[in-house]
Structure formats: structure tokens, C-alpha cells
N, C-alpha and C positions, 0 to 999 in steps of 0.2 A: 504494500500500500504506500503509495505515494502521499506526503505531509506537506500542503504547498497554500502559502497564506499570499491574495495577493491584494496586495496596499495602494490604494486608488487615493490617490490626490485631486480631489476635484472641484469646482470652483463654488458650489454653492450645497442646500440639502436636497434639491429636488434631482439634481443630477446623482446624485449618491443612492435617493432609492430607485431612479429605472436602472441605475448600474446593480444593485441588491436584486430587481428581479431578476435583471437576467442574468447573475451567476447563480441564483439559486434554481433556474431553469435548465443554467449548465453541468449544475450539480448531478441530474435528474441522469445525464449523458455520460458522465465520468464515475461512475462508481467504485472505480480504482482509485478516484484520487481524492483524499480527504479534505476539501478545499473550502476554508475559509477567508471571508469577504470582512475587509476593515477600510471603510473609509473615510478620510480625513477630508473634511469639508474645508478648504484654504480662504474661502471666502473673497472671492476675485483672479483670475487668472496674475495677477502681475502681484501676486504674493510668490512667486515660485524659489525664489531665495529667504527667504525669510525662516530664520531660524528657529524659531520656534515650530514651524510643519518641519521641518527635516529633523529636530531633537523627537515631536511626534511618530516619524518613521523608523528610528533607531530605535527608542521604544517598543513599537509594536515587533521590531522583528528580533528583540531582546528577550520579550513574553512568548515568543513563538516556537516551538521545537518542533524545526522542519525548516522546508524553504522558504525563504519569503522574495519574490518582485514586487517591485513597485512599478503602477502605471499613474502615467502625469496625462491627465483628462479634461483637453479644453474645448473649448467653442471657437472656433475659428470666426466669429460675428462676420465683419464686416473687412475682410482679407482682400475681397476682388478692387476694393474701391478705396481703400484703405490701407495709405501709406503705412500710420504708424500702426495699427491694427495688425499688418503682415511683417512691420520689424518687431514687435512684441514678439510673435508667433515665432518667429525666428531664433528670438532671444531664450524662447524659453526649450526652441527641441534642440538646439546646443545645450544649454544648461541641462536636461534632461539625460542626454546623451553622455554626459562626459560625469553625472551621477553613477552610469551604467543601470539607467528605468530605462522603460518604454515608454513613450511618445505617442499617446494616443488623440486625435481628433474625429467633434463631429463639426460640421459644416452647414450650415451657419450655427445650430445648435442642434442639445440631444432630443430636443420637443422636434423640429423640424426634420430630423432623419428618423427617430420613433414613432411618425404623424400623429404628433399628440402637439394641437395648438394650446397654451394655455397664456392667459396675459401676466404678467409680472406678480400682481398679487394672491395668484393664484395657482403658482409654479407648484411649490409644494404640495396642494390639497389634489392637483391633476395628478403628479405623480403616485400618489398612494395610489391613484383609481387604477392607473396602469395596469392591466391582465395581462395573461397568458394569449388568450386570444386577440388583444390587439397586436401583442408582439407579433405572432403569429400570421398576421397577417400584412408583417412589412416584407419586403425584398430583400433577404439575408443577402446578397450580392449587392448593398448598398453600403454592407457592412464590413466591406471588404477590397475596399476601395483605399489606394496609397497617397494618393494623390486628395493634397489637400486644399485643392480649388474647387473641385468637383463640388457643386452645390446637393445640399440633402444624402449627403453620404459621410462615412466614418474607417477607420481602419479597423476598429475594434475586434473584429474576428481574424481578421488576418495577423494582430499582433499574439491575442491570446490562442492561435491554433499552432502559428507559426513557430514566434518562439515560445510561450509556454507550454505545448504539446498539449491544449486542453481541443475535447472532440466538440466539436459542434451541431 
């Protein structure tokens, strides 16, 4: 049996629980591997140095007996049109990169690649509603897209099949 925690950095709480359903849907596919989900809500994408989330990742993979990755999980907002919006994004999958995480985006956000519209104050209460079968009924080959211009798409599966060896 495989022991593998993996540690999601990501910008706010609504994005932490569609990312919580669908490892716990992933779970459902892996029964080999004991995998638990810890997400650290950073609370804005341009917290990605800030040492207090990286003393929280050393933490969790201190509590941990087994493997632990970390994925760094943003929204690419406004990248196509958006000088400083795509040297952020820049800034942060170097910084990312040279941690040794993964580097995950969704484009423009995880409401918009999930088809789940929800307005600002209302991000968290849409997310709880999140099922199975909406999941289910988005285009998993949206999810697995590298390229992070591509609008309403994510790399997310491609980074957790590729390099974490989790089955999809």
C-alpha cells in the first residue's frame, strides 16, 4: 500500500473543496493508495512566498508518515489580456518549480473549467453543492490540458496521473 498525502496550496476555501471532491472521487479509483487531501487555503494567489504557507507545508509533511507532494493551484484570471496577471503566473510556476511542487492551473478559474458559475459571494456555499454528477459531466480532457492559455481548461489530471501515478 502506497502512503501519499498530497498538499494543495490554493488561493481561497471554495477552490479547496471542489479540489476535496474530486480527490475523494479519486480515492474511489486508487484503492492501492492511501491518499490523503490537506489543503492550505493561501488566500490570494501572490501569497506564494510567504512564509508562513511554506512553515504550513513543512508541517503537514512532518505529521505525515508516507509521501507527501505539494501542488500550487491557481486561476490563471485574466493571463490572455493581462500583462501583469501573466508575469504573476510566471513568477509563481518558477517559484513552484524550483520548491520541487507541481504547478497546477485552471483557466480562467476552477468555477469556469468545473461549469459551476457562482458570483463572488457565493463561491463557497456553490462549492459544497458540487456533486458527483456534475463532475461527471464535464470533459475530463479539459483537465488535461498543459497549456495554460487555453480558456476553461486545467492541467490537473495530467499532473496528478503523470507525475503522481494517481489512476483517473
Amino acid at each position: 500500500m502506497r502512503y501519499l498525502q498530497i498538499i494543495v496550496l490554493c488561493e481561497g476555501e471554495s477552490d479547496a473543496i471542489y479540489l476535496d471532491r474530486i480527490f475523494k472521487m479519486l480515492k474511489e479509483k486508487n484503492i492501492d493508495i492511501n491518499l490523503k487531501f490537506t489543503p492550505i487555503s493561501i488566500k490570494g494567489k501572490t501569497n506564494f512566498e510567504n512564509k508562513k504557507y511554506i512553515d504550513k507545508v513543512k508541517n503537514a509533511k512532518l505529521k505525515f508518515q508516507g509521501e507527501s507532494q505539494v501542488l500550487y493551484v491557481v486561476d490563471t484570471d485574466d493571463i490572455d489580456t493581462s500583462k501583469e496577471d501573466l508575469e504573476i503566473l510566471k513568477k509563481i510556476d518558477k517559484y513552484v518549480n524550483d520548491q520541487d511542487w507541481y504547478f497546477v492551473f485552471f483557466n480562467r478559474d476552477i468555477e469556469e473549467v468545473l461549469n459551476k458559475k457562482a458570483d463572488r459571494k457565493n463561491k463557497t456555499n456553490e462549492a459544497r453543492s458540487y456533486s458527483k454528477k456534475k463532475f461527471n459531466e464535464i470533459d475530463k480532457n479539459n483537465l488535461k490540458v498543459k497549456n495554460y492559455f487555453t480558456r476553461g481548461t486545467s492541467n490537473l489530471f495530467s499532473v496528478i496521473s503523470k507525475e503522481l501515478g494517481i489512476k483517473i
